[in-house]
N, C-alpha and C positions, 0 to 999 in steps of 0.2 A: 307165946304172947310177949311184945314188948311193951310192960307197963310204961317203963319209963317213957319212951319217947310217946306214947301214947297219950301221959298226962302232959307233955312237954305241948302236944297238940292241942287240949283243951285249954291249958292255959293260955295259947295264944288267941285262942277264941274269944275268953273271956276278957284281956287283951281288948280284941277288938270292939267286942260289945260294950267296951268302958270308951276308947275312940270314940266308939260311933255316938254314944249319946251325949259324947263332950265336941260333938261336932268337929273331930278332928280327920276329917272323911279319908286323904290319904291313908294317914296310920290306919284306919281302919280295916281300908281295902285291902294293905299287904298282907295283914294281921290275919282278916278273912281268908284271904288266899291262899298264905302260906299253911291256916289250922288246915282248909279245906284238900291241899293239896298234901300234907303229911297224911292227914288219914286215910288218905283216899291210897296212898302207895303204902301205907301200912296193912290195910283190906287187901289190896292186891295181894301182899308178901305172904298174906294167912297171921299177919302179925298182930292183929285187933280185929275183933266181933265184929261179924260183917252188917251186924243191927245200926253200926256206926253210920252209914252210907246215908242217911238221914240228916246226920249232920254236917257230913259233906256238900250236900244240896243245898244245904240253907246257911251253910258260911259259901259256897260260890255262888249261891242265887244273891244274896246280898250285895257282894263283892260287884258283880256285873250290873247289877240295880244304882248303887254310888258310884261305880264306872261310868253310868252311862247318864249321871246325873250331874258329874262331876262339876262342868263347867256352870253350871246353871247355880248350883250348890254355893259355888265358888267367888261370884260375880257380886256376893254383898259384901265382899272383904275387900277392905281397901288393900293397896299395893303391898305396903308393909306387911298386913295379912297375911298374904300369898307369900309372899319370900320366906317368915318365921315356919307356917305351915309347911313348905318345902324341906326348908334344911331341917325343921323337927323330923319330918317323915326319912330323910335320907340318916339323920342319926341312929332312929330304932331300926332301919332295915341294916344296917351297916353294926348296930352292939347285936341283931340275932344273928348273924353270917358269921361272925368273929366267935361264936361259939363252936361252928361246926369246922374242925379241921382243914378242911378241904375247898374249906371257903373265904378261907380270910384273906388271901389274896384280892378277892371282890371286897370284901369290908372294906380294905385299906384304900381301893379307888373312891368307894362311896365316900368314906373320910377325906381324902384327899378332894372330891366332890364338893361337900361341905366348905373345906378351907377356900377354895377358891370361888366362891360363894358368898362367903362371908368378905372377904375383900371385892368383891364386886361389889355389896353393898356397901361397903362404908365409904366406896368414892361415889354412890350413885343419890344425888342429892335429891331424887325426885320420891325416892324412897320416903324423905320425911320422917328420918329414926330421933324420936328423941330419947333423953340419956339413958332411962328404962332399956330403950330395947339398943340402943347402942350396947348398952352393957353385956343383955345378955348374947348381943349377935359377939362383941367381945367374946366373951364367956364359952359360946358352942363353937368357936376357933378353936380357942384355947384345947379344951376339949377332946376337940376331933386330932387334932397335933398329937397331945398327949395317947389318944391311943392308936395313932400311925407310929409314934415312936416307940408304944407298947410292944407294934404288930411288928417291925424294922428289926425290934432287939431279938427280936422269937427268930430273922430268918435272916438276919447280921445283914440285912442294909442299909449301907451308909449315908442313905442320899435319898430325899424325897422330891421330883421332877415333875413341876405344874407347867403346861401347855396356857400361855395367859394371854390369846394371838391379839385380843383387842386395846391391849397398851403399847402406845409408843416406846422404842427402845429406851429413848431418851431421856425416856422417864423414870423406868423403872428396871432396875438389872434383877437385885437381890431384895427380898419380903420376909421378912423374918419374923416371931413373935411379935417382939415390939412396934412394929409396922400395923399387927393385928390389933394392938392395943396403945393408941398414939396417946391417950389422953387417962395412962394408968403405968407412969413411970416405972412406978415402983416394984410391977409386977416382970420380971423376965423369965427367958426363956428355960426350962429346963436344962441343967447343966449339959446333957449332951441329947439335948432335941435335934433331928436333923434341919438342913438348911432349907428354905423350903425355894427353889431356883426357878423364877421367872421367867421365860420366852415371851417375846412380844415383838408384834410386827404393825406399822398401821398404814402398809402400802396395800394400793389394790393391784398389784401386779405392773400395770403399763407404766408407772413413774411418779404416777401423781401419790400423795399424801392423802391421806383421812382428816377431818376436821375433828374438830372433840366432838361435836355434834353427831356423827357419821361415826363416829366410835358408838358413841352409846345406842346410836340404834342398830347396829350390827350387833350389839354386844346383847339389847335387850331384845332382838327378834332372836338369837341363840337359842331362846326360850321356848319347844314348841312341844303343846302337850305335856309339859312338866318334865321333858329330858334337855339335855343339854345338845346340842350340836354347833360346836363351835366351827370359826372359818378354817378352811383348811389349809395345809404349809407343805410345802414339800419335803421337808424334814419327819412330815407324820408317815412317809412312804417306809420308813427305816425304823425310826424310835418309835412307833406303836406297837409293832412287832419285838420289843423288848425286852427281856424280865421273864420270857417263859421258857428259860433253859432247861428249868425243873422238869419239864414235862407233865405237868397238869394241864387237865385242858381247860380250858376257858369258858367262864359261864356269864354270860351279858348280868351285870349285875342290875340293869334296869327289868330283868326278868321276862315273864314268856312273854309272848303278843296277846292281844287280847281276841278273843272269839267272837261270833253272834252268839244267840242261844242254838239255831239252827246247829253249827257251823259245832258247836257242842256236844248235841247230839251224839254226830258222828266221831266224834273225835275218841279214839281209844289211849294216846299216850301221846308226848310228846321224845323224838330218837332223833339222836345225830346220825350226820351223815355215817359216820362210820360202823353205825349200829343197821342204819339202811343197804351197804351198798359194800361188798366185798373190795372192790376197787376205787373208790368213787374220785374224780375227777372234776375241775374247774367245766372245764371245755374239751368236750369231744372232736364236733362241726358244729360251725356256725351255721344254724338252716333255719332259716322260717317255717319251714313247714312242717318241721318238730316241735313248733313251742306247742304248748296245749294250756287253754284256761281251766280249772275244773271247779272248787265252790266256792271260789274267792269272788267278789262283786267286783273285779277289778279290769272289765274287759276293754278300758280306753286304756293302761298302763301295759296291758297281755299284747294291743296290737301294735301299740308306743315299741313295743318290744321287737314284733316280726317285723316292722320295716326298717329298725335300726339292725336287727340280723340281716337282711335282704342285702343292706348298704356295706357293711361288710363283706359281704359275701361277692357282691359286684364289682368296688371297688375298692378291693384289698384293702383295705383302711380300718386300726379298729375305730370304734365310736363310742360304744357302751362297755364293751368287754376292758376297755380300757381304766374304767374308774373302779374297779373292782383288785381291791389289797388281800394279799400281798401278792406281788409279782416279782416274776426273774426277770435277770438281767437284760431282755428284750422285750422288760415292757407289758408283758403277758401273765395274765394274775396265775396263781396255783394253787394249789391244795393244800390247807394249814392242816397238819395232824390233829393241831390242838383245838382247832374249831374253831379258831378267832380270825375274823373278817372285817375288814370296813370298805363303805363304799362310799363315794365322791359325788352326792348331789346338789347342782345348783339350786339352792333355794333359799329365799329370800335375800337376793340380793349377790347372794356371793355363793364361790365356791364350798361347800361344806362338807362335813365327816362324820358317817354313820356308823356307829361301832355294831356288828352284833355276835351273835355264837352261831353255829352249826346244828340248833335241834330244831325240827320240823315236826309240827304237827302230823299224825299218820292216825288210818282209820284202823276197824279191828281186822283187817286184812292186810295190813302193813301197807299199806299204799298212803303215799304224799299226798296231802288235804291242798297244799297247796300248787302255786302254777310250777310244771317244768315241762323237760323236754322229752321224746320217746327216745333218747338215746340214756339207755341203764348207767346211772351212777353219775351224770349230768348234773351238775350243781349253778350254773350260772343264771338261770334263770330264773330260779328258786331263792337264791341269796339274794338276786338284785330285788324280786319282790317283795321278800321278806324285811329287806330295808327301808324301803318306799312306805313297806306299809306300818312299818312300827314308826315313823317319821307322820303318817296321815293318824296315828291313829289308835292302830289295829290292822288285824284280818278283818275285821268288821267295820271296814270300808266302804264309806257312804255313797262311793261315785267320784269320777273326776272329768276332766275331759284332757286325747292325746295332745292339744298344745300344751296344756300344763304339767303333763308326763314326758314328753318329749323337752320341751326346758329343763326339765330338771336333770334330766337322764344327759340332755347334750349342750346344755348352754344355748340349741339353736334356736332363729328368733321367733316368737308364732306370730302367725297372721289367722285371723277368723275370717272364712269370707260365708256369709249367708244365702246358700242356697235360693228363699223365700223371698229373699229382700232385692234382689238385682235382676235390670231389665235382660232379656235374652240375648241382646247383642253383647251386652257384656260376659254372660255367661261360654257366650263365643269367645271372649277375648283370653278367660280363666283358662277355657281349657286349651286353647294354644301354650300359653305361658308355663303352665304343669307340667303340659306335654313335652315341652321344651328342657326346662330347668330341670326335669326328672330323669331324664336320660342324660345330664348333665355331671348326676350328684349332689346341683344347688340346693334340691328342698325334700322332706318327707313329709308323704303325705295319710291321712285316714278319715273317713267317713264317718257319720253321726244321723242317727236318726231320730226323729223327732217322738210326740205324742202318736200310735199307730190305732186305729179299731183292729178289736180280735178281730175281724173279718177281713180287713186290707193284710194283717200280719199273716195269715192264711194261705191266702189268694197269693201274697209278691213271697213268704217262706224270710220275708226281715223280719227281726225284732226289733221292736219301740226302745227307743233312748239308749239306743246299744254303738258299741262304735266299731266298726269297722277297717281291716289294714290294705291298703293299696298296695301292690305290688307290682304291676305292671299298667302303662298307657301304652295303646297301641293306635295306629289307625290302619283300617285297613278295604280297600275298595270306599272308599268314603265314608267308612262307619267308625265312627270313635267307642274305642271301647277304654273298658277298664278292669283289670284283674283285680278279685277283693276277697282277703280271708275274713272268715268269721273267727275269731279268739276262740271259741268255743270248740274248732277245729268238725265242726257239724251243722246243719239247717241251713238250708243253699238259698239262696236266692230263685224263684221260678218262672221269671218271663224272660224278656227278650237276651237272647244269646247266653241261657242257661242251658243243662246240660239236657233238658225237657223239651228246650224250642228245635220242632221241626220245618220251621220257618222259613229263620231267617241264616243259618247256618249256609257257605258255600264252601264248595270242593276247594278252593282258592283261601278261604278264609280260614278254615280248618287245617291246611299244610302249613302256613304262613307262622299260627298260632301255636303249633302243633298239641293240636287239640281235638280229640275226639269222643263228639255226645256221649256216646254209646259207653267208651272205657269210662270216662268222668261218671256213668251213672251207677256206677257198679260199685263203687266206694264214698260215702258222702264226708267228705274231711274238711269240709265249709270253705273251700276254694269255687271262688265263681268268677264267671267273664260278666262284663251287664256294660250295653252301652252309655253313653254321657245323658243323652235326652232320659231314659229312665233314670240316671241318679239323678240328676235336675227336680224329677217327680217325688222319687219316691225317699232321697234323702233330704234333710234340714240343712246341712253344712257341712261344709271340708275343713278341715283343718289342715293346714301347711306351718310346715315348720324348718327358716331357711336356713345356710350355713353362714354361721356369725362370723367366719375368715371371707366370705363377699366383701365384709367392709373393711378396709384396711387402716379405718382411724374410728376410737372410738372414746366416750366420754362419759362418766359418771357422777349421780350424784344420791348420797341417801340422807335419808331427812324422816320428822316426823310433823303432824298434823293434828296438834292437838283441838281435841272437840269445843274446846270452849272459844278456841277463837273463828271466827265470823259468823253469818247467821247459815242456819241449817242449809238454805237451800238459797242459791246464788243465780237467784235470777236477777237481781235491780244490782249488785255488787260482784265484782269478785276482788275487789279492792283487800282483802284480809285473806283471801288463797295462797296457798305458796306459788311463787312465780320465778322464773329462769330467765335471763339471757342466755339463747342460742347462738353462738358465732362460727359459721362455716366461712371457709375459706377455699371457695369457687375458682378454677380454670376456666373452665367453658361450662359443664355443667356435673352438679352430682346429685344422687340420691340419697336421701338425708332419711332414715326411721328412727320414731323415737319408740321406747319401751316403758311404759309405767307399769310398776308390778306394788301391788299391795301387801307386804310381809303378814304370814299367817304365822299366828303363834298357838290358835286352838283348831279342834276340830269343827267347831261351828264355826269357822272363819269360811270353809268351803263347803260343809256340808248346809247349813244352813242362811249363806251368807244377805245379809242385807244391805252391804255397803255396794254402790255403785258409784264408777269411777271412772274418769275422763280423761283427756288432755285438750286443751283449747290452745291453739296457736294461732299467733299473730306476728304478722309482718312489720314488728316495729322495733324489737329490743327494750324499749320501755315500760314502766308499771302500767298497766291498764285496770281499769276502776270499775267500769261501766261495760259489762259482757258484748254489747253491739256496736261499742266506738270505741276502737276501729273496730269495723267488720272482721273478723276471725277468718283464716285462710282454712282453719278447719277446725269443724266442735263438734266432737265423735259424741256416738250414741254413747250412754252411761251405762255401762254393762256390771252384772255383778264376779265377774270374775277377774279371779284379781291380777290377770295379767291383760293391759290392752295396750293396741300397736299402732301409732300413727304413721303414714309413712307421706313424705314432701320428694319431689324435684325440684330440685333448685337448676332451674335457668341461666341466673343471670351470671357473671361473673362477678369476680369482685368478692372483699367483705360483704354479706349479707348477716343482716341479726332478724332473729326472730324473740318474741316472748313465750314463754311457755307457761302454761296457767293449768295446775294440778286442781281438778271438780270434779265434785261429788253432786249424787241426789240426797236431798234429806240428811244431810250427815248427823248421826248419830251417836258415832265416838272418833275417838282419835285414831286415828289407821299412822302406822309405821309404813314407810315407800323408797323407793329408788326408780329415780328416772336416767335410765341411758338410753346413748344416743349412739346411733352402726349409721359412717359415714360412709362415702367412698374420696369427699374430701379432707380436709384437718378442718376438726370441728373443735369444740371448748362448752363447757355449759358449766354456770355458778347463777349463785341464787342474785334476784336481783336488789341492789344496796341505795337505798333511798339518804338523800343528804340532811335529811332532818334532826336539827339537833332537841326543839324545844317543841311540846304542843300543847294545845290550851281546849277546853271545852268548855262553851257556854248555851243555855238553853233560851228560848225565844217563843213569842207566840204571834199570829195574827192574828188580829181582831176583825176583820172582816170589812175594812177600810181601803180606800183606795191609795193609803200610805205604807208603803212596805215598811217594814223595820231594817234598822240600819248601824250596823258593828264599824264602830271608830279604831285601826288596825295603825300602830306605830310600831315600826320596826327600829331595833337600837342595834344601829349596825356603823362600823365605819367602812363598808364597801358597799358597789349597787350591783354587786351580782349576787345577790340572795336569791334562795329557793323559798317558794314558799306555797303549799295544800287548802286546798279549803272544801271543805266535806259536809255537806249540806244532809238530815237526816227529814221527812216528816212521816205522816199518814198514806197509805200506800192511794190515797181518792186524790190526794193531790198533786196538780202538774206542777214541778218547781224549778226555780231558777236562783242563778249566784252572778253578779256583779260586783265588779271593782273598778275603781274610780281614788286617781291621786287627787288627792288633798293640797300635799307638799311634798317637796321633796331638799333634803338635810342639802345636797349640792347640785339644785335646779338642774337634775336631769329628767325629763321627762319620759316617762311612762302612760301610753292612751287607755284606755279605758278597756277591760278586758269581760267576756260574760263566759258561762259554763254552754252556752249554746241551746238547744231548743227546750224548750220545757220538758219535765220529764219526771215521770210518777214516783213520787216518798224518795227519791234519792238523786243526787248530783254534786259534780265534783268541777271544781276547776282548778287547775296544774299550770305554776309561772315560775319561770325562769325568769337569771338577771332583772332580780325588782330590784329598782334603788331603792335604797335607805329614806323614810320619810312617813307623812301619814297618810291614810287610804282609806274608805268610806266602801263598806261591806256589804251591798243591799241582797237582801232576801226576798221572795217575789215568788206571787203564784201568779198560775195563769189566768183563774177567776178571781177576782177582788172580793168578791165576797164572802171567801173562805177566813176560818175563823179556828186557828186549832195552835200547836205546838210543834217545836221543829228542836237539833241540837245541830248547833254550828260548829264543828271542828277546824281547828287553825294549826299548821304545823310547817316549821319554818326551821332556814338553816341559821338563824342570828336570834339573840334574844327581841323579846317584842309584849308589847302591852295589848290588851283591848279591853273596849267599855261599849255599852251600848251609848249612840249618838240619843241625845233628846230631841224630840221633834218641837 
């Protein structure tokens, strides 16, 4: 029996149960975790009473209870909150790993964690740190420094190297102590603290620069699920694979993935590849028709997968095997001895880097829990899941769909098209264009089915809300077909031109195909043929996803949208939305798609998502106010998923500008975004910049008279090319209106009388350019005279300016 480590166990219990009622839920969780997962390998060894098993249960039954509460839990702490509670939590997982030998290698990243943490906070002003927790975010620097310099002296390195890609170089080379504490002179750094060396980058690759703004929400979506996944560099291809001469192997110090309870059950141990697989290997063959799903809920990412295998496979190209570290010198990842991997997904907004280690869950028959391929000792499809899913989450993954697997996996652009929603001659027009583009290489494609009755799921052998991988379009004798795996690599599809129909099958279509009922019925590996009119039936939507080298100009922008500004739902305004000019620059014609993606930082961002989100475009490059003037060239449905695609031809030649108006339904909080744009001409997009320098608010009412009220408007300017707003609020019963009318003017130029145009419920705006300098009579006006209520008149101008109400 090992008492020691055994009390070592309980004390971390106790540990936790002190967390948990100080509502410190991370510390809790690890504390939980780690009591429950010592004991439980200490039982295994014969190393503690197996009576223990008891309290294995209910330190992880806990553990996955606050897990799975976490964000809810979380959601009453303000920001600053959340960041203390973080970097507390990465302190105590980081002083218990530094105990254990073999693990301090992790502690010292988790410290190193911390420090560049703490310097994100103290330039991040939204934080709201006053000097209190200045001090102590000071304080857990210092700290965390001090014992990376503890852990450096124990293994004689000289030099501690922070990846920092969201500051401009320009700004920042070298961070040292005294950087961590600007406003604590006195205190310096330990005599031979190491240096702590910054990288920073604020390019997005094609040339253009980051704004500060585009920094910080790159830098604040980093944040997802409480790990870090910073933007990726190509310098991470080499120095992440650094520092492990030693040969230790590498342990994800963000620790295992998480489970269902199901998913629990089964699980007997978690083994590395090398404890699985005498041989084991990156890549054997690239084949679709090895991958296989098994109890992972993850079958839109499992088919995301066999058509990016297929595309490989057909046109020698890699696509996905590509973003997977470390690779040799052709570009082709390989087998880390030591376990350590990272992989390259686009998500939110940018390229990113997912670190993790080589141990898989396995059940008590040594078989992988999770997705791979039937080729023994096969690790690519397994790592790339294993990535996605500690990035969603967990294994205890809520669901997704393959355009937003396929984004992230390739950059490429999705399109949704709705099965349910479009007329049949268009559905004509889809599958030409598929049919086309797919034996091209342009797009990948997969299937999704909607809500099914056990009886329809029966009778057709689909599953409900399942997604499906396309592999093959064909047409043949006039019949449009489609090749489709199931992820699950079993449960066929059973009507038309399944491997059952004796039908419709010909001698002619069968060689063509080479395809035959009879063999297909003799193995069920969930590959089917089904033509286009039954998907039209019996699925909900395609998912396409095209290749983002189609467009040979492209443009970005990332921004955030805080909740508090405009009204929740933007039907009478969109005047307080974020808005773009679009500038293409036209030959003859091009295709212009834009991409709004909504950055996820939790798992309730997708699993449970309530924001919906739009892009409204308009043919003018101007601010627009009023969502129907001008009439919108197009105002997509509001979907709750956070990637939507609008896509334009542009005809004409020439500069063309459009406006681009970022909407939501109901907004509810502040969503982080980037909107780009895949041209095929030179395109440009920046936020649009209004010339106002001064604005004024005054309230008013009618009384229910036949005399409008009326705002006396001077403008103190020495030019007459002033801008100048006027934004009318009232009652949403009331039709209203805005007039202007010169009074005078400073050097008798005349300006005619200008109105907001037809009356128009609780909201109106009227927009002037080159006003002279002089005074102006501001009438407010409902349609019925005999309304009687309150309104607030906003004035905002590019020169300074007075107003008063006129007396009548």
């Amino acid at each position: 029996m090992d008492e020691k480590a055994t009390q070592f166990a309980f004390e971390l219990s106790q540990k936790a149960i002190y967390f948990d009622q100080e509502k410190k839920f991370e510390e809790a969780i690890f504390c939980y975790t780690e009591a429950g997962n010592q004991l439980l390998g200490l039982i295994q060894a014969e190393k503690c009473l197996p009576i223990y098993r008891k309290n294995v249960m209910e330190c992880i039954n806990r553990a996955e209870f606050l897990k799975a509460n976490l964000q809810n839990l979380k959601k009453q702490y303000p920001p600053h909150q959340n960041f203390i509670e973080n970097v507390d939590f990465l302190m105590l997982k980081a002083s218990v790993l530094e105990n254990d030998d073999a693990k301090q290698a992790d502690a010292r990243k988790l410290y190193e964690n911390v420090i560049e943490q703490c310097l994100m906070a103290l330039k991040n002003e939204t934080l709201n740190l006053h000097s209190e927790l200045l001090a102590k975010v000071r304080s857990t620097a210092e700290n965390a420094l001090k014992a990376v310099e503890k852990l450096v002296a124990r293994r004689k390195v000289p030099e501690v190297e922070l990846v920092f890609p969201d500051v401009p170089v320009n700004e920042l080379s070298k961070i040292t102590l005294e950087d961590v504490q600007p406003t604590s002179p006195s205190v310096s750094a330990p005599a031979h603290s190491p240096t702590i060396s910054v990288k920073a980058s604020s390019s997005t690759g094609g040339g253009k620069k980051f704004t500060k703004e585009e920094l910080e929400v790159l830098s604040a979506t980093s944040n997802i699920n409480n790990k870090l996944y910073v933007p990726f560099h190509s310098y991470d291809k080499i120095n992440e694979f650094k520092g492990n001469s030693d040969g230790r192997k590498f342990t994800d110090p963000d620790g295992k993935i998480s489970l269902t309870q199901k998913q629990m059950v089964k699980l007997k141990t978690w083994k590395r590849a090398s404890e699985l697989f005498e041989n084991p290997v990156i890549i054997s063959t690239i084949d679709c028709h090895t991958i296989k799903q098994t109890v992972i809920s993850d079958c839109s990412f499992i088919s995301a997968l066999n058509i990016a295998a297929l595309y490989e496979t057909r046109f020698k190209k890699q696509l996905v095997t590509s973003i997977i570290f470390p690779q040799d010198s052709h570009g082709k990842p390989i087998y880390n001895p030591l376990g350590k991997y990272f992989i390259k997904f686009h998500i939110n907004g940018v390229w990113r880097k997912v670190v993790i280690d080589d141990y898989f869950p396995v059940d008590e028959h040594d078989r992988m829990m999770c997705s791979t391929t039937e080729n023994k000792g096969e690790l690519w499809v397994s790592l790339l899941e294993k990535a996605y899913m500690k990035v969603m989450g967990g294994y205890d993954f809520p669901g997704s769909n393959s355009n937003i697997d396929l984004n992230a996996l390739t950059g490429w652009i999705p399109e949704r098209i709705d099965l349910t929603a479009i007329p049949k001659t268009e559905k004509d027009d889809v599958f030409r264009k598929l049919f086309n583009r797919f034996h091209r290489g342009d797009c990948l494609i997969t299937l999704a089915t909607g809500k099914m009755t056990e009886e329809n799921q029966k009778r057709s052998g689909l599953v409900e809300t399942h997604a499906y991988a396309v592999i093959d379009i064909r047409c043949v004798e006039d019949r449009r077909l489609m090749k489709v795996k199931n992820p699950w690599t079993h449960s066929r599809w059973k009507g038309n031109f399944s491997e059952l129909d004796k039908l419709n099958w010909t001698a002619k279509m069968k060689t063509s195909l080479s395809f035959d009922p009879v063999v297909a019925a003799q193995k069920d590996d969930g590959i089917f043929w089904i033509d286009y009119e039954s998907v039209c039936h019996f699925f909900d939507v395609i998912y396409v996803n095209w290749n983002s080298e189609l467009f040979p100009f492209t443009s970005v922008y990332h921004a955030t949208w805080r909740q508090e500004i405009g009204p929740s739902r933007d039907i009478y305004t969109v005047g307080e939305n974020p808005q773009y000019t679009l500038t293409v620059n036209v030959k003859k014609s091009a295709a212009v798609w834009i991409l709004l993606t909504r950055h996820i930082t939790a798992i309730d961002d997708f699993a449970t998502n309530k924001e919906f989100i739009t892009l409204i475009v308009y043919e003018t490059g101007q601010k627009i106010y009023i969502p129907s003037n001008p009439r919108p060239i197009s105002d997509g449905c509001r979907i709750n998923s956070p990637l939507y695609l609008c896509q334009l031809l542009v005809t004409k030649p020439g500069i063309v500008k459009y406006t681009l108006v970022v909407a939501q339904y109901e907004k509810t909080n502040a969503i982080n975004y980037s909107v780009r744009v895949f041209s095929t001409a030179d395109v440009s997009i920046e936020p649009i910049r209004l010339p106002y320098t001064v604005s004024k608010t005054t309230r008013g009412k009618w009384i229910g008279s036949e005399q409008s009220p009326i705002e006396k408007l001077t403008l103190h300017s020495k030019a007459d090319d002033n801008s100048v707003f006027l934004e009318i609020k009232a009652p949403k019963q009331f039709s209203i209106a805005l007039e202007i009318k010169q009074a005078s003017s400073d050097r008798t130029i005349f300006m005619e009388t200008k109105s907001s145009g037809p009356y128009r419920p609780g909201y109106t705006v009227l927009v002037l350019e080159n006003v002279p300098a002089g005074t102006y009579y501001v009438k407010a006006s409902t349609y019925t005279s005999t309304d009687a209520g309150p309104y607030i008149l906003r004035v905002d101008a590019s020169c300074k300016f007075s107003m008063e109400p006129l007396k009548m």
